[in-house]
N, C-alpha and C positions, 0 to 999 in steps of 0.2 A: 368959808367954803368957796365963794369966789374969787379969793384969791390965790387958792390951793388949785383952782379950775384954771385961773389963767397962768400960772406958774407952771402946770405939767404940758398944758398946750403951749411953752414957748419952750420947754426944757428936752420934751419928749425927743419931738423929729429932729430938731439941729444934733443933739446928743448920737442920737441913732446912727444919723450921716455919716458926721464926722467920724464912729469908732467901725463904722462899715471899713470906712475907707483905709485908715489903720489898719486892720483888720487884714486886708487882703497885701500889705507886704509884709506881713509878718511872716519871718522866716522861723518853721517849727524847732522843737526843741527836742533834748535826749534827756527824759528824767528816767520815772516808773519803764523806760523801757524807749518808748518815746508816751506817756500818757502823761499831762503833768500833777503834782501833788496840788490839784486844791486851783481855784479861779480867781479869786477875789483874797484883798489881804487880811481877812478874818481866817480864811481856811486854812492858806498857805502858813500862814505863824502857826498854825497845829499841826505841819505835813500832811496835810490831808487830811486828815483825821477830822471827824463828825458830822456823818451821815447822818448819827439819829440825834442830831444836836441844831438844826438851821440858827440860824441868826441873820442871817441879811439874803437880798435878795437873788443872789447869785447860787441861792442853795440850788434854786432850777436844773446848773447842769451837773449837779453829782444827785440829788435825789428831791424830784419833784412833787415829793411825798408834804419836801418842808414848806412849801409856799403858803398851806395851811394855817402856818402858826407866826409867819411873818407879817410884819406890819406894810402899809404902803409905803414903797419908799424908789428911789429912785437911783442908783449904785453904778459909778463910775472908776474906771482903775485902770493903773499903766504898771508896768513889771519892765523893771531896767537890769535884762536877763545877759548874762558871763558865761559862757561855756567856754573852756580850754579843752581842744584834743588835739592827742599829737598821736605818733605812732613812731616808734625807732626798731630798726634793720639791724639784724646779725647777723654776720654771714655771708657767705657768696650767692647771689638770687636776681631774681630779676626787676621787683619794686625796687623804683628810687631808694637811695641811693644807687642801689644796683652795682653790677660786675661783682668786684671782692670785697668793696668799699661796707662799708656801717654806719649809724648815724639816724638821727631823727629829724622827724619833718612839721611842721607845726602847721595847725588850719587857721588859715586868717579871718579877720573878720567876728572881735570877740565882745561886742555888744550890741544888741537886739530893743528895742519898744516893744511890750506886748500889750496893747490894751484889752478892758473888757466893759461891756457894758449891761446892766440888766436893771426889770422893772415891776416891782410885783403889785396887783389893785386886789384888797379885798373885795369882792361881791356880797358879803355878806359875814357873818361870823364862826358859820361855818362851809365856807367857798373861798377859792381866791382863784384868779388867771395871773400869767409873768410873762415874761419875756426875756431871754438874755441872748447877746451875741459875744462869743469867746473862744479863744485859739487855743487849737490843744499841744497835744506835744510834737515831736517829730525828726526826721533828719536835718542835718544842715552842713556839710564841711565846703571850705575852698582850698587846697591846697594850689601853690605856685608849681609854677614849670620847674624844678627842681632839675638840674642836673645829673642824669642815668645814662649811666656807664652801658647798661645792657639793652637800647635804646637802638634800632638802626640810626644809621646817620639822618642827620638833619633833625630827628626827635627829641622830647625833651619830657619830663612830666612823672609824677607817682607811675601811671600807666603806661607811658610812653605818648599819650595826646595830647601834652600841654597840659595845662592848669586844668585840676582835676575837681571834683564836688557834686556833690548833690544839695539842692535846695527845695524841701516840699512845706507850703503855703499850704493851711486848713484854718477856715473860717467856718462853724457853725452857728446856726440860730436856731433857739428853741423857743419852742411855745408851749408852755404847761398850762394844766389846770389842775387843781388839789381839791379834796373836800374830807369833811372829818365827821365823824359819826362819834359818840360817846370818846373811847379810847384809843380810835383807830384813826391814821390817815392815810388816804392813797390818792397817790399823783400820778399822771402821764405827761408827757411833752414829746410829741412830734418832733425831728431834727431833721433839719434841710444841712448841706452840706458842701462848701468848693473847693479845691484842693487847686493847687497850682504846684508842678512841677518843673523843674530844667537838671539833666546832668548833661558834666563835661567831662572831659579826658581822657573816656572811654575806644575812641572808636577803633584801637588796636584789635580790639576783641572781634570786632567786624572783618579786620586785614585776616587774622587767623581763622573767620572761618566758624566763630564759634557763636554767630546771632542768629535767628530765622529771620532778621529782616535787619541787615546792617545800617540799610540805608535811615533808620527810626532805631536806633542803638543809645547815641549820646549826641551832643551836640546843637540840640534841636530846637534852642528855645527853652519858651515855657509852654506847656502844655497843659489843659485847662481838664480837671473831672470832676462831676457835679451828681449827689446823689442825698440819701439820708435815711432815716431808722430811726427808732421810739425808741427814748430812754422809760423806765418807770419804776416806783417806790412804795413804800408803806415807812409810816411808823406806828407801834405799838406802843405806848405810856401804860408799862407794866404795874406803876406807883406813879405818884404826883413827882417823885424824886429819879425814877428811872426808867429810860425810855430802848428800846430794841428798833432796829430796821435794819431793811433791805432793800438792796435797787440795781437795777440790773440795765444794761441797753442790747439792742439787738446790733449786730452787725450794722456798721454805717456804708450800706449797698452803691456802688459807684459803678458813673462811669468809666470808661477805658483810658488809659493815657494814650492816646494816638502817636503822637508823636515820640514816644517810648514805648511802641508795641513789641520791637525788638530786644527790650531788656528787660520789662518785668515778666514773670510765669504769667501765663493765659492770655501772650498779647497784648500788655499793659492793663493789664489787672491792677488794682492799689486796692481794697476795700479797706474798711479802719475797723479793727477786730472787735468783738464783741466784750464787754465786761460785766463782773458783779461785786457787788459790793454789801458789807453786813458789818452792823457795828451796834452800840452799846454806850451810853451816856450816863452818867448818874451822878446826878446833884449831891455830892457830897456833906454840903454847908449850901447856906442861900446865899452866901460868894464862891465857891469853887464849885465848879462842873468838870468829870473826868470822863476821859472820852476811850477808844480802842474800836478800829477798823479793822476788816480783813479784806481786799476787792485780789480778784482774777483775772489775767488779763488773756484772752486766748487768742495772742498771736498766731497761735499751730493752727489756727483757723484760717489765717491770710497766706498763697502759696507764695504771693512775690516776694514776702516775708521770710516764711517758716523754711523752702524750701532750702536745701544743702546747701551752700558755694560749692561743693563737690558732685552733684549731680549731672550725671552725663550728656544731659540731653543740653540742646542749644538754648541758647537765651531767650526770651520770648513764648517759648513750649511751655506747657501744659508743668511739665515737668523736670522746665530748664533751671537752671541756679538760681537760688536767691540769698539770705541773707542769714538763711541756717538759723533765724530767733525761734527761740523755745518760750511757751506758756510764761508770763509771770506772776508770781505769789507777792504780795507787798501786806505788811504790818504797820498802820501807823497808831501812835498815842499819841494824845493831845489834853491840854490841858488848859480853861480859863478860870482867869482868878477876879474876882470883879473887888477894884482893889478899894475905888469911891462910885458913889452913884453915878459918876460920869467918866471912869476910867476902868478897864479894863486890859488887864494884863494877860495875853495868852503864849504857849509852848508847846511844842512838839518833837516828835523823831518819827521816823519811817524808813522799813527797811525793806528791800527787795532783792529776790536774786537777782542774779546777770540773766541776762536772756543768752547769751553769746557764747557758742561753745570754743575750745582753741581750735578747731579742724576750720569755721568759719572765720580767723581774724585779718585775711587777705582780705577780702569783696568787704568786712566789716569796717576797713579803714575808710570808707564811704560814711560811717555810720555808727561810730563807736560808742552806744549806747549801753555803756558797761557800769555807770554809778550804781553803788546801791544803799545809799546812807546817805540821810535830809538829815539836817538839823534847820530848826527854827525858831525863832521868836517875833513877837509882835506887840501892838496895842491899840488900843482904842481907846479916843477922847470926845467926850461930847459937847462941841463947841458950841451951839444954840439948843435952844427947846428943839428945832426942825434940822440940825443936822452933826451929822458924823464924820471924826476923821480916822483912817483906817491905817495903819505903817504893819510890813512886816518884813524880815529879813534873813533869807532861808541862807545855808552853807554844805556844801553836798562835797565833801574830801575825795578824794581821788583814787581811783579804782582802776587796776590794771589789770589785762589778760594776755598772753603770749601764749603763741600755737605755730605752727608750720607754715611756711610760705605755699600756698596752693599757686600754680602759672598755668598757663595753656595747655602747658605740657602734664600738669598733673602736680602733685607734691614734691614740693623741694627739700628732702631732711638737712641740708646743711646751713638753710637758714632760718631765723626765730624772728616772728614780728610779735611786737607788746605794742598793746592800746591801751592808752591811759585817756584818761577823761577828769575834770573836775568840775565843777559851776557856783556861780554865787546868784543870789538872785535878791533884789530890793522892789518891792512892792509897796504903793499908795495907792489911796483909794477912798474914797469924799461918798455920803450917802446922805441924798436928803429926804428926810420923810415927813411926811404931809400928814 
């Protein structure tokens, strides 16, 4: 035990530091929408999938119902994340390429670090407290000054501003506590919350006339917002072999982007939508466990989000443009096979709609979060009596939507933008338990 005491007190704080610091340039991602499948590489090898299934301690941020049934342990992990988006021009219009020209544009910048870290301490056998810090999903593009035809002189850019993008930074930490009664367990975890923003190549939008506050439109930096919201869980052990929950977060409540007051609805509004989640585990064999999620994602909750790219009102308004996303619905299955005492094989799929309608895929080429199919695998090997090694390796194929070019002036019928998107994603991740 005193060596289990001096090992958490040198492993704890340096751990923590360092994936802090990570942490905050991690540029977010576009999976579930932008939410991603799963934190840790036990979850991701199932695409999310099993909420009423914990296994390590990262269960904290999808349902902190599991920290109950976890042992202590101490769980570290990095995701060496791939997104491809492009978007290609038909037509006479005004995006890049622009005039009569056609062609596509590709966003640079096509791999990311995502670490995560988390920690769970039984109190007892039936209590536990955790801890985890881990990036969710989000936007991310950089496109180049591209050459545009339909550009006043001396401009250049997807929009006309030069090198165009959005890049939003979300670092959360939770704090749970679980405890378990006969068949039941329920968790809560508090979430703090900081978001880092910057867009560029915007500020044409400003020359026309169409922000409430041009001068906080694009360009600005990064802009810093800082808020948080309660995730919370149950699960049910309907049978010793089959297990039921749910878990749910409230809205992640933020502050303003200031210095992009001008371009989100409500002044720089961002909040991170609310979700739920419900799923279903059942031990098949005393080596396979089958798993089936259902989570909800109510972006129609967030306006900078949900609202139209076609909305009349100015940028920044109550009820200026946004991003036109619709609610998403995601399915994932998951499946582990424990294949020796000390190895374990798991798999997955997950599938969700597009959030993205075509009337939205102008203002969407910021942000083409149109995937909607994970595939993954993983495994797990148990290298000492105290610790685990964690691989997983998701593949998300490529998903295209094309709609109408919207401009300043309104809809353009004669030209067609398609947003295509793909990602690959490899996840490790080391867990030691004491």
């Amino acid at each position: 035990m005193k060596g289990d005491q001096m090992r958490r007190t040198a492993l704890l704080p340096a751990t923590a530091a360092v994936f802090a610091c990570g942490l905050l340039g991690v540029p977010a991602q576009a999976t579930e929408g932008y939410f991603m499948p799963g934190y840790s590489a036990p979850q991701k090898a199932m695409a999310g999938a099993g909420v009423a299934n914990p296994e390590d301690a990262m269960t904290l941020a999808t349902n902190p119902a599991g920290i109950a049934s976890v042992r202590e342990e101490l769980e570290i992990g990095v995701s060496l994340f791939s997104p491809d988006r492009q978007y290609t021009a038909t037509g006479p219009g005004f995006v890049a390429p622009g005039g009569m020209s056609s062609g596509s544009v590709t966003s640079r910048n096509k791999f990311f670090l995502v670490p995560g870290v988390a920690y769970n301490h039984p109190i007892d056998e039936n209590t536990s407290w955790g801890v985890a810090m881990y990036a969710n999903g989000g936007m991310n593009t950089d496109y180049p000054a591209v050459a545009n035809a339909s550009c006043p002189p001396g401009y250049s850019g997807v929009f006309c501003g030069g090198k165009a993008g959005v890049n939003l930074n979300q670092m959360f930490v939770s704090a749970g506590y679980a405890w378990k009664s006969g068949a039941l367990s329920l968790g809560i975890a508090p979430t703090l919350v900081m978001q880092m923003f910057s867009a560029n190549g915007l500020a044409l939008f400003g020359m026309y006339g169409l922000s409430s506050d041009p001068t906080n439109l694009s360009d600005r930096g990064i802009s810093y917002s800082y808020g948080g919201g309660v995730r919370a869980g149950a699960i049910w052990a309907v049978t010793p072999n089959l297990r039921l929950a749910v878990s749910g977060s409230t809205p992640m409540w933020m502050s303003k982007f200031t210095k992009y007051k001008g371009l989100f609805a409500g002044g720089g509004s961002f909040d991170i939508p609310a979700s739920l989640t419900a799923g279903v585990a059942w031990d098949t064999s005393p080596n396979l466990t089958l798993m089936v999620d259902y989570k909800h994602i109510f972006y129609g909750g967030v306006e900078a989000v949900a609202n139209s790219s076609e909305n009349a009102d100015f940028f920044g308004k109550d009820d200026g443009p946004g991003f036109g996303w619709k609610d998403v619905d995601v399915i994932s299955v998951g499946a582990a096979f424990k294949l020796t005492p000390d190895c374990t094989l798991r798999a997955g799929y997950a599938h969700n709609n597009n959030p993205i309608d075509q009337d939205d895929v102008t203002m969407n080429i910021l942000a083409p979060g149109v995937v909607t199919d994970h595939f993954s695998a993983g495994i797990s090997h148990r290298l000492t009596e105290h610790s685990v090694l964690d691989f997983a390796a998701m593949y998300v194929p490529t998903h295209s939507i094309s709609g109408t070019e919207v401009t300043p002036m309104g809809p353009n019928p004669y030209r067609t933008i398609k947003l295509s998107m793909s990602e690959m994603d490899f996840t490790i991740g080391y867990r030691y338990q004491f």
